[in-house]
C-alpha positions as CSV (number, residue, x, y, z in Angstrom):
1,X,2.3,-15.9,5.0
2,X,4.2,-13.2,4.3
3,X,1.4,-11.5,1.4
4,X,-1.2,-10.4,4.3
5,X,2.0,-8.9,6.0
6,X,2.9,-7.0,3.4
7,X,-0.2,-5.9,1.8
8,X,-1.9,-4.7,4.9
9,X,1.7,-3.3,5.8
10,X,1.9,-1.3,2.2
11,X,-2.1,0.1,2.9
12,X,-0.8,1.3,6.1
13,X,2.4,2.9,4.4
14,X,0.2,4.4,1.6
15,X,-2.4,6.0,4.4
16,X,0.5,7.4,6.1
17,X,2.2,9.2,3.6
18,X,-0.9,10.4,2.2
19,X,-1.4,11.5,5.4
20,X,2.1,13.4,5.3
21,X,1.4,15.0,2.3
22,X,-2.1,16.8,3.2
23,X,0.0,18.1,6.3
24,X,2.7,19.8,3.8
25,X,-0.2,21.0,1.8
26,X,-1.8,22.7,4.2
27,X,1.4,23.7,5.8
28,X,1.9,25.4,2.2
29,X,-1.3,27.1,2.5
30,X,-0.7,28.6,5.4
31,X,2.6,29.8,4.5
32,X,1.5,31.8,1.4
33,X,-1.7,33.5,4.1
34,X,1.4,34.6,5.8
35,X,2.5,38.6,4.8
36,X,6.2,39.0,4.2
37,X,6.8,41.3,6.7
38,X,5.2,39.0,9.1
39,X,8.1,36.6,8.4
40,X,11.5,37.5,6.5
41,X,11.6,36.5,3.2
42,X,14.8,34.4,3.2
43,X,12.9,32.7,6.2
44,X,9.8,32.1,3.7
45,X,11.8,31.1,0.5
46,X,13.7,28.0,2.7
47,X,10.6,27.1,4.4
48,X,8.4,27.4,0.9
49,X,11.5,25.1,-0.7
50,X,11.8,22.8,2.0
51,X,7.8,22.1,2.4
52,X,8.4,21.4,-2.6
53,X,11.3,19.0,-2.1
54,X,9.4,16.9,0.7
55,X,6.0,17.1,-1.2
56,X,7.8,15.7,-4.4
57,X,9.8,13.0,-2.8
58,X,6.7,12.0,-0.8
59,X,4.6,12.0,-4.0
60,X,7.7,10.1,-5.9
61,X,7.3,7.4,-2.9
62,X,3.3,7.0,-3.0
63,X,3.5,6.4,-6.7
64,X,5.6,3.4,-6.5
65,X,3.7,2.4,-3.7
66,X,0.2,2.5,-5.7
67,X,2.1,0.4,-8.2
68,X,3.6,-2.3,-6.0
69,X,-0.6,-2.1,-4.7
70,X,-1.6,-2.2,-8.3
71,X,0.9,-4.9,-8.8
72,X,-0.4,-7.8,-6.1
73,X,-4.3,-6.9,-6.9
74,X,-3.2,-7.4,-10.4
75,X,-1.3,-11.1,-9.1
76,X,-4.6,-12.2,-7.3
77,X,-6.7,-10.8,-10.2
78,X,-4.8,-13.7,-12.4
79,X,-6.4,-16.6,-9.7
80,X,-9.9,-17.9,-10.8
81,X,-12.7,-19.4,-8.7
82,X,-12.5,-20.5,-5.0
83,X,-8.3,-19.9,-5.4
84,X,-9.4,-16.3,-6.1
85,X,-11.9,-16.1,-3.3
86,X,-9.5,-17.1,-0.9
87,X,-6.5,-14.8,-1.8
88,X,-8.9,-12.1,-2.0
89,X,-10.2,-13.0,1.5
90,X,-7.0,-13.3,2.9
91,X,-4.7,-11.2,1.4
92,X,-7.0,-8.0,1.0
93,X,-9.2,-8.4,3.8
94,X,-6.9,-9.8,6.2
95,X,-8.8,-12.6,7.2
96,X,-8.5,-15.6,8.8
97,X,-8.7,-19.1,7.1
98,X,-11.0,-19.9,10.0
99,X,-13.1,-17.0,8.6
100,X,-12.7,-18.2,5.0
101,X,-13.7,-21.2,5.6
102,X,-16.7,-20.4,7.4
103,X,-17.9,-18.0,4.4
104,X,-16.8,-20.2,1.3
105,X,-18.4,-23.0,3.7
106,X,-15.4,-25.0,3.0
107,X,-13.1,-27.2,5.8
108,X,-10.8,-24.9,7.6
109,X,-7.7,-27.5,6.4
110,X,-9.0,-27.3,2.8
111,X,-8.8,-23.7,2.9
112,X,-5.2,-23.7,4.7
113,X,-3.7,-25.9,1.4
114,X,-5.2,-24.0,-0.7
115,X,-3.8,-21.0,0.9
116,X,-0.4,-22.8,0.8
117,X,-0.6,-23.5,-2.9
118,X,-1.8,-19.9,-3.9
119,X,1.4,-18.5,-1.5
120,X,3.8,-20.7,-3.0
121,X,2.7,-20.0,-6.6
122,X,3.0,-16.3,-5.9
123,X,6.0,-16.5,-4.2
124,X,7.6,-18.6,-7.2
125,X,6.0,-15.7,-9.5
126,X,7.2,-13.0,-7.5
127,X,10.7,-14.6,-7.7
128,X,11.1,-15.0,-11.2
129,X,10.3,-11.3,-12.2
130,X,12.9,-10.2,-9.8
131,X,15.7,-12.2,-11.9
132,X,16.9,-10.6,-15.2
């Protein structure tokens, strides 16, 4: 299913640019330590402008990708009960419906159709916002 894909792949996505953007802010720490005539200014002022426009793009990108996280918890939030349960299990924690099963104590082919429904419900949800 195509959810467990993409959520795990957007966590992995949100760690990495978060990652990104400590690395420009320390990079921007270290190049206000540095003492102009250390460095030439016109060397400092590109660098210093270079190291803004990333850390604004990358914190433009990161916000939408909060909200697109925000958007699918928000999705499974909207499931009740055992349809919940498994989404959450399997969509968020990335497990398998062997696994499910075994927790929710439920067959492992009752927990594969009910996968199937919640997938195809979200998928039929997901298509009708994207039409105008």
């Amino acid at each position: 299913m195509k959810l467990i894909g993409t959520y795990q792949d957007l966590l992995r996505e949100i760690e990495m640019y978060e990652n990104r953007l400590d690395d420009l802010q320390r990079e921007d720490y270290a190049l206000r330590r540095i003492e102009f005539n250390k460095i030439a200014l016109d060397m400092y002022m590109d660098r210093k402008h270079k190291i803004d426009n990333e850390t604004a793009i990358i914190q433009a990108i990161l916000e939408d990708k909060r909200e697109t996280q925000r958007q699918i918890l928000n999705k499974i939030e909207h499931l009740e009960g055992l349809e919940y349960k498994i989404a959450y299990k399997r969509f968020i924690e990335g497990k398998t419906l062997n696994e499910i099963a075994e927790e929710l104590h439920i067959s492992e082919i009752y927990a594969k159709k009910k996968s199937a429904k919640i997938g195809r419900v979200y998928q039929k949800y997901t298509e009708s916002e994207k039409q105008p």
